[in-house]
N, C-alpha and C positions, 0 to 999 in steps of 0.2 A: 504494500500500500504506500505511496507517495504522497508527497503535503495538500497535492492538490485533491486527493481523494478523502485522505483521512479530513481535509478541512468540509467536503461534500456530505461527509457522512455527520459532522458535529454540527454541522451550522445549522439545521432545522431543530435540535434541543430545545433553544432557549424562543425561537418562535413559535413551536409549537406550545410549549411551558408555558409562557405567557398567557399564551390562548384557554390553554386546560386550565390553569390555576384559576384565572379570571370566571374561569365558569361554574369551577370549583366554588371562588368566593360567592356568586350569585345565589348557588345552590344553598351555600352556608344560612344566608340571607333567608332567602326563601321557605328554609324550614326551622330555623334562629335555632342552628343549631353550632356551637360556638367551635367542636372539634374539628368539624368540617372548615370552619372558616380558620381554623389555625391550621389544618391541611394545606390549604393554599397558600398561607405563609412560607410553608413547607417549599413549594413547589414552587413559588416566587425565589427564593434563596437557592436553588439549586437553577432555575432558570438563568439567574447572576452569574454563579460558578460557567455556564456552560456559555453565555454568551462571549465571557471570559476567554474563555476556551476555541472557539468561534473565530472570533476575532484576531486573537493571536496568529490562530493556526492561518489565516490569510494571508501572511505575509509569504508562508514559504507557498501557498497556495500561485498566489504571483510569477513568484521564483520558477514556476514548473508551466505556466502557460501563457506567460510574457510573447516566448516565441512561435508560438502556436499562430500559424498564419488566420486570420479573420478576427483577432481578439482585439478587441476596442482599448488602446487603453486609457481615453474618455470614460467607457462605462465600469472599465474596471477603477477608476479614478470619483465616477459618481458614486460605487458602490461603496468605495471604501467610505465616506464622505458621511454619508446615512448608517453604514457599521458604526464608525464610534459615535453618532449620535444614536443609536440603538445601546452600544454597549452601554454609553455612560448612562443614559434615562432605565435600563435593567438593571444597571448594582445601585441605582438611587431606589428601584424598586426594590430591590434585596434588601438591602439595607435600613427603609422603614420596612420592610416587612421582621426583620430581625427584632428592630425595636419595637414594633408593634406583638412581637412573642412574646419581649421581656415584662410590655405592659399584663399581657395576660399572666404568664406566669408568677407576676406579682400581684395579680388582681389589681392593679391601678384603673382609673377610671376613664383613665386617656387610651383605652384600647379600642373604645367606640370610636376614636376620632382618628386614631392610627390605620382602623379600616378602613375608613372613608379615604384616608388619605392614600393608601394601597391601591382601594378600589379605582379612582382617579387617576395615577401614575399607572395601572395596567391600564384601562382602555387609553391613553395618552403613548402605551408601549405598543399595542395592538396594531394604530396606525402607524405606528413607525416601522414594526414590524414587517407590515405591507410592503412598504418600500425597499426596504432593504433585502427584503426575499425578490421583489419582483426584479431590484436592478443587479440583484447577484448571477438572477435567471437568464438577465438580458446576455453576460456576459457570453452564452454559448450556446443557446436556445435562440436562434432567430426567430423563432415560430409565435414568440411571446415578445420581441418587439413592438414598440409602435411604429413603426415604419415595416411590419412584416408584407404588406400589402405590395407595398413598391418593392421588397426583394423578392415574393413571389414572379411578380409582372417583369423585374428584369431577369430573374432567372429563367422564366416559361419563354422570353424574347430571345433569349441567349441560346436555348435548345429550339426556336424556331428556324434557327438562321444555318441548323448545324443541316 
């Protein structure tokens, strides 16, 4: 496995993590059931760790498809761009979510406002999340482009001509 793979393989963690916890907490909500909503705290903090992980692993990711003929690297330049705005707003999630366990596990009364403030910075990570999955996508999926239209039309023109 190479940096470019093992980063392929880690980088949907902390997107999808995000995604699950967030719905996690909803559920927690939903039935005011407090273990549930400290699960998601759970899962918010190991989302951290992986985006962590994600991230880093990018760089050697780079390293191994810089020269790969058709790779943008504008998109690889927008993608990183939205990474660490991804990373940083996930370990700020992690991180109230840490101290929002500590409020629980001391029963302090600031744990109602730690969730709120959880629940806010994951749907705040969700859309960021978006982005950073779709312009990691762009990088080698033309198919998921916005301009996929016009490389269909010139490649169908290019095999018209053969």
């Amino acid at each position: 496995m190479n940096e470019a793979h093992f980063h392929l393989v880690v980088n949907h963690l902390p997107i999808v993590g995000v995604l699950i916890g967030f719905l996690v907490l909803i559920v927690g909500y939903m039935i005011k059931n407090r273990h549930v909503k400290n699960t998601s705290l759970g899962i918010f903090v190991f989302s951290a760790v992986a985006s962590a992980v994600a991230f880093y692993s990018g760089e050697g990711a780079v390293d191994v498809v810089k020269n790969i003929s058709g790779i943008s690297e504008t998109l690889m330049h927008t993608h990183e761009e939205y990474a660490e705005l991804f990373l940083t707003m996930t370990l700020i999630l992690g991180g109230v979510s840490v101290l929002t366990a500590f409020f629980e596990y001391f029963e302090s009364s600031f744990v109602k406002y730690g969730l709120i403030m959880v629940l806010l910075l994951s749907i705040t990570d969700i859309v960021i999340s978006e982005y950073v999955g779709t312009s990691g996508g762009e990088i080698t999926h033309i198919e998921i482009r916005k301009d996929a239209d016009v490389i269909k039309i010139e490649s169908k023109n290019h095999h018209d001509d053969d």
